[in-house]
C-alpha positions in Angstrom: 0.0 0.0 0.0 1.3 3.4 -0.7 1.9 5.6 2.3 -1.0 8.2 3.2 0.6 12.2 2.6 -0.1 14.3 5.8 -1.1 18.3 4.6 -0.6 21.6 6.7 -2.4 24.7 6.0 -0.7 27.3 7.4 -2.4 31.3 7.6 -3.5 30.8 3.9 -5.3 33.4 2.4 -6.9 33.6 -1.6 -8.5 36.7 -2.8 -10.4 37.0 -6.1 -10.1 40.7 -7.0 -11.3 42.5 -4.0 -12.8 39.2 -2.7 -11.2 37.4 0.2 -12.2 34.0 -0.2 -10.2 32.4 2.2 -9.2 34.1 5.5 -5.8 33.3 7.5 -7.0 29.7 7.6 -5.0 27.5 9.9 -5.9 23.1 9.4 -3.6 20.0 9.8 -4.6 17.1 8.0 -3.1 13.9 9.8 -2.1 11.1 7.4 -4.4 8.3 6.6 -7.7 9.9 8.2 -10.6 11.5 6.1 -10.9 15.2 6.9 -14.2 16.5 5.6 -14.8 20.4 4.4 -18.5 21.4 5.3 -20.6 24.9 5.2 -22.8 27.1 3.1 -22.2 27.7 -0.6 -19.5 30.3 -1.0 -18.0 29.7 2.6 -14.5 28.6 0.6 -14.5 25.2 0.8 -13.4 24.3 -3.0 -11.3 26.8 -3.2 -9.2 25.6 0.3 -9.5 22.0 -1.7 -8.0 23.4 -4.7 -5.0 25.2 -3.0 -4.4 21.6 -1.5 -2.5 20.7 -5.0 -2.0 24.2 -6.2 -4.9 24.5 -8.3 -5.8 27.9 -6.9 -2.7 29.9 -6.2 -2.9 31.3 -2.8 -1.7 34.4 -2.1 0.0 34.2 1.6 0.7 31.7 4.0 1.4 27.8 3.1 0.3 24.4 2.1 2.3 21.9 3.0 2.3 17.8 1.2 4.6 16.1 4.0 6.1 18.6 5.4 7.2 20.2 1.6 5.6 23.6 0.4 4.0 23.5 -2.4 3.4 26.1 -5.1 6.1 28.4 -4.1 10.2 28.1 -3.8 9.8 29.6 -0.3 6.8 31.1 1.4 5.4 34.0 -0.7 8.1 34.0 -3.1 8.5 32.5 -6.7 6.1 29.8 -8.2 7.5 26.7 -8.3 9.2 25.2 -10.7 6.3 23.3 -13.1 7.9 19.9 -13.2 8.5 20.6 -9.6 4.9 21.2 -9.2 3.9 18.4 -11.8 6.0 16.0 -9.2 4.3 16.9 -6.2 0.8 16.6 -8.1 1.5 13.2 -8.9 1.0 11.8 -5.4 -2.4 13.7 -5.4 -5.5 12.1 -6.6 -8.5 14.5 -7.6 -12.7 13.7 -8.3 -14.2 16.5 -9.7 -17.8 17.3 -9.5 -17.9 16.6 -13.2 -16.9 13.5 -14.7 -14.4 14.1 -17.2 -14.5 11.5 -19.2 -13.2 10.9 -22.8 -16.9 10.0 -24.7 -14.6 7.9 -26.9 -12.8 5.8 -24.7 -14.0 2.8 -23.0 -13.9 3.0 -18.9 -11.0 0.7 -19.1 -9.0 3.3 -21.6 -10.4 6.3 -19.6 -8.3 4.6 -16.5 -5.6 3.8 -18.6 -5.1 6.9 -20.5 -3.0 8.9 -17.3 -0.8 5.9 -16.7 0.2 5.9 -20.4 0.8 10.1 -21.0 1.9 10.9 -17.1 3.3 7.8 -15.8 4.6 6.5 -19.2 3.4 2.9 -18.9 3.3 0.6 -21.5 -0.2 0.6 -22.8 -0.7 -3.2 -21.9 0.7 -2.2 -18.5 -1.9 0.2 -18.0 -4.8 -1.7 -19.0 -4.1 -4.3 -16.3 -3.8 -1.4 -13.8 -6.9 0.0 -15.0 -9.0 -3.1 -14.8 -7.9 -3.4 -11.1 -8.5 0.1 -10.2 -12.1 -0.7 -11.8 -12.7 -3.8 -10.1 -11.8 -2.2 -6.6 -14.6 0.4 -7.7 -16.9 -2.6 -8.3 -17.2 -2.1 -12.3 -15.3 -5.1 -13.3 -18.4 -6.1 -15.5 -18.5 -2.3 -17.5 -14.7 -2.1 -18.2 -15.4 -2.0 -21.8 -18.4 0.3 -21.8 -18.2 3.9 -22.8 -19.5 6.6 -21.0 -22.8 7.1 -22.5 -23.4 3.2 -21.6 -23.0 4.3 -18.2 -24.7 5.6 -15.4 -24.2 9.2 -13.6 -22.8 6.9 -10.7 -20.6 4.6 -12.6 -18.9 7.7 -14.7 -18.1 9.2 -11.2 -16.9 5.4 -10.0 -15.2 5.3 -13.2 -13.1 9.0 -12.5 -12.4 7.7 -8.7 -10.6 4.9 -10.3 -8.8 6.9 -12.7 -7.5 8.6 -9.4 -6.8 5.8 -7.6 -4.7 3.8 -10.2 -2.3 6.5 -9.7 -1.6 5.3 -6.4 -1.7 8.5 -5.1 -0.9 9.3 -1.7 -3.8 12.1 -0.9 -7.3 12.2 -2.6 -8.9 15.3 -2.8 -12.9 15.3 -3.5 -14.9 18.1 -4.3 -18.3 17.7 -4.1 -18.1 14.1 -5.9 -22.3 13.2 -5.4 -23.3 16.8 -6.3 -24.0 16.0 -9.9 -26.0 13.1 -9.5 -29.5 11.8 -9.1 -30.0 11.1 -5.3 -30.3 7.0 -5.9 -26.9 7.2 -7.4 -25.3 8.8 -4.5 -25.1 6.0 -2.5 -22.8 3.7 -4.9 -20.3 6.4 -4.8 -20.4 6.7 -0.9 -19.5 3.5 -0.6 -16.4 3.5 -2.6 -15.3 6.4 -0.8 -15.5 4.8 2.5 -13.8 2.2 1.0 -11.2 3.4 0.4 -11.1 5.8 3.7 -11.2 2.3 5.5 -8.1 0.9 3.4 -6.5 4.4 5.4 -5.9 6.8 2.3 -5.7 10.6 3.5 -8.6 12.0 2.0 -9.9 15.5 2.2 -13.4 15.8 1.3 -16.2 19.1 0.2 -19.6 17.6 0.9 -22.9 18.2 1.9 -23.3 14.4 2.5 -24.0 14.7 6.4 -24.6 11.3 6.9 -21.2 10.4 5.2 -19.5 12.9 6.7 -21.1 11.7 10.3 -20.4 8.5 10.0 -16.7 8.5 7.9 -15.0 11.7 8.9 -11.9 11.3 11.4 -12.5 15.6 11.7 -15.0 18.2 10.1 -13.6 21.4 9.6 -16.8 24.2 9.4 -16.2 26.8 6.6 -18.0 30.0 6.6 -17.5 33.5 4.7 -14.1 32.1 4.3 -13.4 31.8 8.0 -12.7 28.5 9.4 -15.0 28.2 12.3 -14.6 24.9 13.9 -12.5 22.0 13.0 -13.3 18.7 15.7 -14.6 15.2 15.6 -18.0 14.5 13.6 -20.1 14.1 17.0 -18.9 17.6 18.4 -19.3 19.6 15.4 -22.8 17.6 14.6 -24.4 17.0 17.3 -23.3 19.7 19.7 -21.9 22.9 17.8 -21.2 25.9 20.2 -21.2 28.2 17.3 -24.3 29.3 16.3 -23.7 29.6 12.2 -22.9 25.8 12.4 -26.1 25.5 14.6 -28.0 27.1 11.6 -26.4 25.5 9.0 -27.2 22.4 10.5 -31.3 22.6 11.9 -32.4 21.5 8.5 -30.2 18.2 8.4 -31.1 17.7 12.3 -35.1 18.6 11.2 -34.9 16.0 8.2 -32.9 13.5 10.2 -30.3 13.2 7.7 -27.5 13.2 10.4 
């Protein structure tokens, strides 16, 4: 098994103009333990995720993948290098909201196709790799069906084991069930806790309460870009002190969803 990637986020800031989207924000993710990102829409919690692997350049402070910045040379000074940066990315697995699938490709070739262009594999190589990433998504039987042969749920399981043939050492979800019809969400929960209970560091953006409640090692409460409250799932669920996360919460406590 690959070893689980630990990430500090040190007084990280990200402004959009004249919008600060993400306020001095302070969170240590331990290796090997699912850390989900919850709060209202807006409160920042893609864009933290996407500063994780240096989608989002942040403008001050630091994120750190095992203890080694990434993005910068030194703290608020010169990008990084890109093969630097495409190094460091490598370990990091990301599941989009969206799919992201080649229409043309098979599941099996949509697995296959990173390992052959980042990881320079050997095409046969990769297809073996890619029919056991599937397999561990529980898609073994669809390996040679295109996308629109699948379901919203199996493209997403489909684009988790794109990520996870990569052997990465950190996934990174944002908002994976967002896109799909509510009886689909389910088949996707369950590969992700999955593979949180085969100990990959995972850092997830959900509004999955029940997941969250019932998966999460910490929730960390986002708000206006402020982070709030970071603790175990049956503090910050069941008895917030701060009265946005009691708000944000009353409807998932009033429809029992947590």
């Amino acid at each position: 098994m690959v070893e689980a990637s630990s990430v500090e986020i040190r007084k990280v800031n990200k402004y959009y103009g004249q919008f600060h989207a993400l306020k001095d924000i302070d969170l240590s993710i331990p290796p090997g333990k699912v850390t989900c990102l919850i709060g209202p829409s807006g409160s920042g919690k893609s864009s933290l995720l996407r500063c994780i692997n240096f989608l989002e350049e942040y403008d001050s402070g630091e994120v750190l993948i095992d203890g080694q910045l990434i993005g910068y040379e030194t703290p608020g000074g010169r990008r990084m290098a890109p093969r630097r940066l495409r190094q460091m990315r490598s370990t990091i697995g990301m599941v989009f909201q969206q799919f992201n699938l080649w229409p043309h490709m098979t599941a099996q070739e949509n697995v296959a196709e990173g390992l052959i262009r980042v990881r320079g594999m050997r095409k046969r190589d990769a297809m073996e790799r890619a029919a056991e990433a599937l397999t561990r998504v529980g898609l073994s039987d669809r390996m040679g069906n295109h996308p629109s042969r699948l379901s919203g749920g199996q493209q997403q399981r489909v684009a988790i084991a794109r990520a996870v043939a990569m052997d990465p050492r950190l996934m990174l979800f944002d908002e994976p069930t967002s896109a799909l019809d509510p009886e689909l969400v389910g088949e996707v929960l369950n590969v992700m806790k999955a593979l949180a209970a085969g100990g990959m560091t995972m850092v997830v953006v959900t509004h999955e309460m029940g997941f969250a409640a019932h998966v999460a090692d910490q929730i960390a409460f986002l708000e206006a870009g402020e982070l709030v409250d970071v603790d175990v799932p049956s503090r910050i669920l069941r008895e917030p002190e701060d009265r946005r996360i009691q708000s944000f919460l009353r409807t998932y406590h009033e429809r029992n969803l947590i």
